[in-house]
N, C-alpha and C positions, 0 to 999 in steps of 0.2 A: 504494500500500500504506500503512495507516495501521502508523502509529510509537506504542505506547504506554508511556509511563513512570512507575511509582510512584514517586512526592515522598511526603519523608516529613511524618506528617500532622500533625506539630507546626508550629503556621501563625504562631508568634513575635509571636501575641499581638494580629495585626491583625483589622483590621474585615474581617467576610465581608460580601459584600454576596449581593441578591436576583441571578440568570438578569438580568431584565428589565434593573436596572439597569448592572450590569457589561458585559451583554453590547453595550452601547448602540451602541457605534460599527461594530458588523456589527448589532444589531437581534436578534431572534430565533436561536439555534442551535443548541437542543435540545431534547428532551422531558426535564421536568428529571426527570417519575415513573419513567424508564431508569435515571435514574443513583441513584436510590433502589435501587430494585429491585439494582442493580449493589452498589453500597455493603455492601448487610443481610448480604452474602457473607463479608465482613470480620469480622462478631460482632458488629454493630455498633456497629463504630469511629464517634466523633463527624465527621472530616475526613479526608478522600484527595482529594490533588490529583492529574489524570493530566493530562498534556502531549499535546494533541491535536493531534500533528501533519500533518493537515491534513484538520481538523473545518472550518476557516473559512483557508484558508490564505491571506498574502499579505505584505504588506510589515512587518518588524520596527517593533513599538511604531505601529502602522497600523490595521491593518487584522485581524492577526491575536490573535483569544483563544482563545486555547488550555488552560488551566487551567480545572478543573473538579471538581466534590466534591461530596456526597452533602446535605448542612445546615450553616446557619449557626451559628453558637458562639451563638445565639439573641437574644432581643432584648431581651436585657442588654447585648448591644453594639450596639445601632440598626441590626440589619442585615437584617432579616426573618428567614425561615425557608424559603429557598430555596440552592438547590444555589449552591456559589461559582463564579463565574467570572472572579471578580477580579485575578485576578494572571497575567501573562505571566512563567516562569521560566524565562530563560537566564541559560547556564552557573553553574546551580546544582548541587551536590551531587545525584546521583540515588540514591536508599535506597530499598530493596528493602522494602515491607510483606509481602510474600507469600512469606519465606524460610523462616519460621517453620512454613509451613503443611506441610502432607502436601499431595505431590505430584498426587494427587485434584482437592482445593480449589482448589490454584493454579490447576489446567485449568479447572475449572468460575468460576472468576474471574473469567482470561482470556476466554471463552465468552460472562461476561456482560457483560462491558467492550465486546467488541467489537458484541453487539447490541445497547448503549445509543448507538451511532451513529444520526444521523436515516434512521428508513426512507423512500425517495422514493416521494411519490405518484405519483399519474397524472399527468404534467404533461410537458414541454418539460425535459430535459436538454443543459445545456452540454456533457455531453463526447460525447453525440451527433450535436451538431451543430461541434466540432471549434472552430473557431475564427472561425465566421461571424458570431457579433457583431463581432469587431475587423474582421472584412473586411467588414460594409456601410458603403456609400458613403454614403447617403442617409439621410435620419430614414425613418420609415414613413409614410403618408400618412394623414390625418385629423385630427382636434382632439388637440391635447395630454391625454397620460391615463398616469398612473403605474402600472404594473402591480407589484406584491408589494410586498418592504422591500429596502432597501436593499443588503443583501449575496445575495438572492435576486430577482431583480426585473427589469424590461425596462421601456424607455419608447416611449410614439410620440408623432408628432405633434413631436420637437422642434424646437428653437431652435438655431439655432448662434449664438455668441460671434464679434463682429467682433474683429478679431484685433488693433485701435487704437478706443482711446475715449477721452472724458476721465476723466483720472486711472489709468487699468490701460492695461497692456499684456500681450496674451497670450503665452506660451512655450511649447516644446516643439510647435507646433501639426502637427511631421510627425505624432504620436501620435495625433491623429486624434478625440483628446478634448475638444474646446472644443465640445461640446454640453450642451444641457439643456434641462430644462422651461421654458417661455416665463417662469416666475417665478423661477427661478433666471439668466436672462439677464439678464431689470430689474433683480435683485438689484443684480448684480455693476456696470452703469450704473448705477444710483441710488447705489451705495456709491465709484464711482470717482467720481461727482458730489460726493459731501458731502466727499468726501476732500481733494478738489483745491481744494474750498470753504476747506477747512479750512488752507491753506497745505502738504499733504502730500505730498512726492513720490510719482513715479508706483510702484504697487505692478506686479508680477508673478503672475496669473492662470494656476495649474498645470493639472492634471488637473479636468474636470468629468467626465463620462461622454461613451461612445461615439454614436454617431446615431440608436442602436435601443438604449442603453443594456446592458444585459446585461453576462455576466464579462468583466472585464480579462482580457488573455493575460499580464498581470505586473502589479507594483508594488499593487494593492489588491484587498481582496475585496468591500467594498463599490462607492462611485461607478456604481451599476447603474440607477438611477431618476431621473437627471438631476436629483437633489435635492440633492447633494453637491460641494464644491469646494475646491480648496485653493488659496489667496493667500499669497503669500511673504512673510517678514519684513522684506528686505533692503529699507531704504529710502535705502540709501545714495546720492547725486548719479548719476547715470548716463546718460550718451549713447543718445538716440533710435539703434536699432537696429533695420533691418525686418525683420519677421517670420523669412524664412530663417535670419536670423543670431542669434534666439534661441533657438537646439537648447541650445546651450554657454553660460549666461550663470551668473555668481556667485551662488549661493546658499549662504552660511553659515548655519552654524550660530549661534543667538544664546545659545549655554552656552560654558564654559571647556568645556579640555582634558577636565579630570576629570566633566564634564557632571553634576557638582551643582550649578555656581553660574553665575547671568547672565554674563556676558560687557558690561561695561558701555559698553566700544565700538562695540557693535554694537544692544545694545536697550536704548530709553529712552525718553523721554514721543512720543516721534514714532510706535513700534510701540505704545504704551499707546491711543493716540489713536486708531488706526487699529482696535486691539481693539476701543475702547470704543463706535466708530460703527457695525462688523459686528454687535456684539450689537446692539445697538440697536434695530434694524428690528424690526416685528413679525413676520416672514416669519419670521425665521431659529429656529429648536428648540433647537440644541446647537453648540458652537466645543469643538473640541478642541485643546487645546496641551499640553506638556508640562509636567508636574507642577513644575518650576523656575520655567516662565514663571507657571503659574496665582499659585505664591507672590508671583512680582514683583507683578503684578496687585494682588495680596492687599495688599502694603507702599502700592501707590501710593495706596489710598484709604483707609489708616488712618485718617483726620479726617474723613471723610467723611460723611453720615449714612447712616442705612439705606436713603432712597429713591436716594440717588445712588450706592450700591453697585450698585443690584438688577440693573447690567446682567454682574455677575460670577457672577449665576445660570446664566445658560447660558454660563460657560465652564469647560468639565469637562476634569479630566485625564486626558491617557494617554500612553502611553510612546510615543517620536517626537515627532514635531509641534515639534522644537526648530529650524528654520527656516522654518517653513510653519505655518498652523493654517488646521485645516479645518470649514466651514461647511457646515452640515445644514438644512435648509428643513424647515418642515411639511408635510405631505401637500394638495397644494394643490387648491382645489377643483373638481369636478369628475371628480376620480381615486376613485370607489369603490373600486377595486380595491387602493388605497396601503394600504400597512399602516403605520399608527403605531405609533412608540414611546410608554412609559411619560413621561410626563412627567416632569422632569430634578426633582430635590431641590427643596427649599423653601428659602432662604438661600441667600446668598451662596457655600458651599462654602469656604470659608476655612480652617475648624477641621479634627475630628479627621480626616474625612475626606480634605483633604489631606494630614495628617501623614502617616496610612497610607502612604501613595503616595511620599512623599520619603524612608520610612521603607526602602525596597526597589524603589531606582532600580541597573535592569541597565545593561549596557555598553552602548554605542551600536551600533547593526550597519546593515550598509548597508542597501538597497534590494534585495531577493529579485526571482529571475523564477519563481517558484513560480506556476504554472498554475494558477485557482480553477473549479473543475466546482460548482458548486450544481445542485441540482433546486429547475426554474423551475415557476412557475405554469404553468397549460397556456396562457391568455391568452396568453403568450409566442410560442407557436409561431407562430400567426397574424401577432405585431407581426415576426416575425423573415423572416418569407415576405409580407409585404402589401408591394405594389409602393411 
């Protein structure tokens, strides 16, 4: 059952951004001319933010965007003139826009809010097939080939992650997720290569996607295309441990208590370095961390010129990612079927655009088993039943 909440539509001044780009870290989630149409109900008000909860559901400051609204404050504030998706709001004050109204209105509101939801095409539904992406054993059989985007999507043809390389070690591996697209497996070896190059202790290699890719049965809504991963921050000295006995291993957080400010014990030129060789690659789109870490980022190369910035272009923030940050590939070739994102900003991201973001930093919340149902491509049905 979806959960809907009017926020009231005084947005304190921040940058709205475009669908495309906000929505980046699930990829595509709505038809933005719904929530127009939704909006004009209002009289038309400039901003309503509803709380979608569970448009894209899945791990807090993750995976899930949930915030959404009619037009941007226009492009006076550099933000296009697309519906906002911009903000994840917990435990904020919930304000009622629709109290004002005659009883009528409010239904006919209601009515249109709820069919500004994605309608599912003809295609391959997760909640019809229950939980048989997490139960295949085996990738599918054929040439590696990405089907859809990333928070709607299926892979064949994958790779699995040896579970010891140089430089990474993989964790968690009862889950079932140390697969990916054969360029997301070189990735993650070429990056434990340069890393170890580089004097760096060994890193922690979390979640990549399942063997046929498709929804998590928890923790993300994307990781569905074998294009996605998350490397842990903790580079702390640590005892070779085999496989079984990395279910339970130390991952901190690299923020204080109050999760505004770095934590200086824990992150410093050693996670800087490791940043700066993930972006690096030409493979990789977009690295997500948390809007504190992006700032640290931001401080370490103040003297720096512009070209030796540019590898802080693709590191964008979003809420979470404050002991892990996660790595997004291009649509690799050979995948017609990949849907790409909008390519990430121009600069560095350093300015107002982070300020926004540290501007309205929520509380930390664990890790949800919130079940993600997308409607999949139909290509999917095929990769989820081929031997």
């Amino acid at each position: 059952m979806r959960c809907f909440a009017f926020v009231h539509t005084a947005m304190r001044g921040m940058c709205r951004r475009p669908v495309s780009e906000v929505a980046e870290i699930n990829g595509k989630l709505a038809d933005p001319t719904r929530f127009e149409r939704a909006t004009s109900a209002f009289g038309g008000q400039r901003s309503i933010q509803l709380s979608y909860g569970s448009l894209r559901g899945g791990r807090y400051g993750n995976e899930t965007a949930q915030a959404t609204g009619p037009r941007s404050a226009g492009p006076a504030q550099g933000c296009g003139n697309y519906p906002d998706l911009s903000r994840i709001w917990y435990k904020m004050p919930v304000v009622s826009t629709t109290r004002a109204m005659p009883v009528p209105r409010r239904l006919a509101v209601l009515a249109l809010i709820l069919l500004s939801s994605p309608s599912p095409p003809a295609g391959a539904s997760s909640a019809e097939h229950g939980n048989a992406w997490s139960r295949a054993e085996s990738p599918a059989a054929g040439p590696a080939r990405v089907v859809g985007g990333v928070a709607h999507g299926c892979l064949a043809g994958a790779a699995e992650l040896p579970p010891d390389g140089p430089g990474y070690e993989a964790i968690r591996l009862s889950r079932h997720r140390n697969f990916g697209h054969p360029d997301l497996v070189a990735y993650l070896q070429r990056l434990g290569r340069r890393a170890e190059a580089a004097g760096l202790p060994v890193f922690y290699v979390g979640d990549m996607a399942q063997p046929r890719g498709g929804p998590l049965p928890s923790g993300h809504a994307s990781h569905q295309t074998g294009l996605d991963v998350d490397i842990w921050l903790n580079l702390q000295p640590k005892s070779y441990l085999p496989p079984p006995a990395r279910e339970d291993v130390d991952l901190p957080s690299m923020l204080l208590a109050n999760y505004r400010e770095i934590d200086p014990r824990r992150f410093g030129p050693q996670q800087v370095a490791l940043l700066r060789l993930a972006a690096a690659d030409p493979e990789v789109e977009r690295i997500f961390v948390n809007p504190v870490i992006k700032a640290a980022l931001c401080r370490s190369e103040l003297r720096s010129s512009v070209e030796e910035r540019a590898w802080l272009e693709r590191i964008r923030p979003w809420f979470g990612h404050d002991e892990h940050f996660h790595v997004r590939l291009r649509c690799p070739a050979g995948s017609a079927d990949c849907e790409e994102q909008r390519p990430v900003p121009a600069g560095d991201g350093c300015g107002a655009e982070l300020a926004s973001w540290l501007a309205h930093l929520p509380p930390r919340r664990p890790e949800t088993a919130t079940p993600h149902h997308p409607t999949l491509p139909a290509q999917c049905r095929a990769v989820l039943g081929a031997p």
